[in-house]
C-alpha positions, 0 to 999 in steps of 0.5 A: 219648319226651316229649309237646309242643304247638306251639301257634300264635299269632295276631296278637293274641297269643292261642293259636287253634291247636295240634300235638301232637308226640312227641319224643325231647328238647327238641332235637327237638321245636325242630326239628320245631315251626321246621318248622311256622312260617308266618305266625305264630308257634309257642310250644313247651310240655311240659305246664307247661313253657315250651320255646320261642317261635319267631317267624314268618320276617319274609319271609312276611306276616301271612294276611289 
């Protein structure tokens, strides 16, 4: 099993939140970190490891 964060992007671009997860592979952590987008959008990370930049669903809108 493999530690990774999910962090959350704000609108200026700046990280503000995180979720650390534990997975299998890179594969799964994708599909758990997609789970968690919402209004913005999540960077999946292994240590020093960029994964992946997944974009927030453009039906939902920006949180005031």
């Amino acid at each position: 099993m493999t530690e990774y964060r999910a962090y959350r992007i704000g609108h200026d671009g700046r990280i503000f939140a995180y979720e650390p997860l534990v997975c299998a592979d890179d594969a799964d952590a994708i599909e758990k970190a997609t789970r968690l987008v919402d209004g913005h959008d999540i960077e999946l990370w292994s240590g020093p490891r960029f994964i992946v930049r997944i974009n927030r669903k453009p039906d939902v809108p920006p949180p005031s």
